[in-house]
C-alpha positions as CSV (number, residue, x, y, z in Angstrom):
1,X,0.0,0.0,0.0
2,X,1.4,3.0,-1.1
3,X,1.9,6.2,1.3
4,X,-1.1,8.2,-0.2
5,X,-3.2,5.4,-0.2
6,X,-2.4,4.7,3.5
7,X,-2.9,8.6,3.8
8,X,-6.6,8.4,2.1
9,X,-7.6,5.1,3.9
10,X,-6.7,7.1,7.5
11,X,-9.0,10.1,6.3
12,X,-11.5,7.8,5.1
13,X,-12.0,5.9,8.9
14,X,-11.9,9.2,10.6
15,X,-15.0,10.0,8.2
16,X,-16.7,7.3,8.8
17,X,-16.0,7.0,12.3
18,X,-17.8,10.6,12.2
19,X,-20.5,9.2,10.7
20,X,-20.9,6.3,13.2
21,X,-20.8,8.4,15.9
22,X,-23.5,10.8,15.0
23,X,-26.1,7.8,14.1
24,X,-25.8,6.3,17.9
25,X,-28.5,6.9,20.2
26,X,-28.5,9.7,22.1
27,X,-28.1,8.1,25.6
28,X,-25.5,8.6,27.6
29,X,-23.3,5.9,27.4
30,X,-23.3,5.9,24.1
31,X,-22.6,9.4,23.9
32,X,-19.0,8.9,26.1
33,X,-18.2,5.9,24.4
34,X,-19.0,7.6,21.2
35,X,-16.8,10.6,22.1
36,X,-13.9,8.0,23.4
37,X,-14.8,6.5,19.7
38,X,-14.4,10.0,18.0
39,X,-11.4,11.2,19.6
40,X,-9.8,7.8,18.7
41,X,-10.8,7.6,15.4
42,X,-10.5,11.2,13.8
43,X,-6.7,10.5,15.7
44,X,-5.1,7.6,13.7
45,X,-5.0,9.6,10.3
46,X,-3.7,12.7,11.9
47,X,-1.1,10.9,13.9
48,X,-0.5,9.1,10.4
49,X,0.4,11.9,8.8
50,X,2.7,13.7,11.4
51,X,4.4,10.3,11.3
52,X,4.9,10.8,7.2
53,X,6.7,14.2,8.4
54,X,9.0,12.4,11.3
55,X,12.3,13.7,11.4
56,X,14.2,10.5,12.3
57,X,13.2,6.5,12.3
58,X,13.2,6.9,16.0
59,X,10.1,9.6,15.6
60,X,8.6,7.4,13.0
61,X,8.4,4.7,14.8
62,X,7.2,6.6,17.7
63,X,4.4,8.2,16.2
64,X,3.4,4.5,13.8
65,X,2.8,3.0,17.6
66,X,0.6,5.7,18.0
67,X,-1.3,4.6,15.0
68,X,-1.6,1.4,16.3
69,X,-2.7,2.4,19.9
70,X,-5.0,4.9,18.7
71,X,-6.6,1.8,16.3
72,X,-6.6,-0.6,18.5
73,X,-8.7,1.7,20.8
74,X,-11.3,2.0,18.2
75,X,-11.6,-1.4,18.6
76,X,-12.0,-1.4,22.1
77,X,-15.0,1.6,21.9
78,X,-16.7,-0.5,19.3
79,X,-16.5,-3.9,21.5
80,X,-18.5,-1.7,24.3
81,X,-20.6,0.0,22.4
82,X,-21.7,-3.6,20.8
83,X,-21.4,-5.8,24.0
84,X,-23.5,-3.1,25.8
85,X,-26.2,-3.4,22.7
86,X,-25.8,0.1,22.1
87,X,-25.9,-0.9,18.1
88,X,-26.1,-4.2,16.9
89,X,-22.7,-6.0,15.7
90,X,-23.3,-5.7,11.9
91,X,-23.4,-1.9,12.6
92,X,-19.7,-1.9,13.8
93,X,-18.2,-4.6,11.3
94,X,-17.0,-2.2,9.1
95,X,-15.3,0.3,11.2
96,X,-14.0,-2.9,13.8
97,X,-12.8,-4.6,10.7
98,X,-11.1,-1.6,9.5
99,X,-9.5,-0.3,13.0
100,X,-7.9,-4.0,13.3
101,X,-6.6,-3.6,9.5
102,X,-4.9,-0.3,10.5
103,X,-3.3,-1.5,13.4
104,X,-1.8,-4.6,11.5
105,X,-0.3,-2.2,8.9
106,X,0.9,-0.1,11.7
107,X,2.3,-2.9,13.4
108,X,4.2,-3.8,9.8
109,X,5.4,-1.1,9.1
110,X,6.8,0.2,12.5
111,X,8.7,-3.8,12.1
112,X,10.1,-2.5,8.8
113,X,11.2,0.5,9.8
114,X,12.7,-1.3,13.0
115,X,14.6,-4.0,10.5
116,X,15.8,-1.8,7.7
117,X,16.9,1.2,10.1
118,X,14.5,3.7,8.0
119,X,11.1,4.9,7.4
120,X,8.5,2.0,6.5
């Protein structure tokens, strides 16, 4: 995948994370965990990107495991919001498939950068 892609696909979940979160009910809990959901979301692509401007593999790296935490949160939000029966499990398929997707390419390429000594 290139860099631009990776760059769109980022921009594209924090949309659609935006999107999610102003369909759920208008409860409480799900408007926490859909603000936990939103701040985590709309925050992998722009951590993304500042890691595309690092200024060393060290910072790359640094900000990539960002990526991955901040994914791998989604998850988390999603898995309450469903186990909670917030929304229904088909509702958060997409975005819980996706979030899982970017934190194995942020997992890869942090290991790249790692093993070649440069920016994945």
């Amino acid at each position: 995948m290139s860099n631009v892609d990776l760059k769109q696909r980022t921009k594209r979940f924090a949309l659609d994370t935006i999107t999610f979160f102003e369909a759920l009910p208008k409860d409480e809990t799900s408007r926490v965990l859909g603000r936990q959901l939103l701040r985590s979301g709309t925050s992998v692509g722009a951590n993304y990107r500042a890691a595309k401007r690092a200024k060393s593999n060290a910072d790359f790296i640094n900000k990539m495991t960002i990526v991955e935490e901040e994914a791998d949160e989604c998850g988390f939000w999603l898995e309450l919001l469903t186990e909670s029966g917030k929304v229904s499990q088909p509702k958060t398929a997409h975005l819980f498939r996706e979030a899982n997707e970017l934190v194995a390419i942020a997992v890869a390429s942090s290991n790249t950068a790692r093993k070649n000594g440069r920016r994945a």
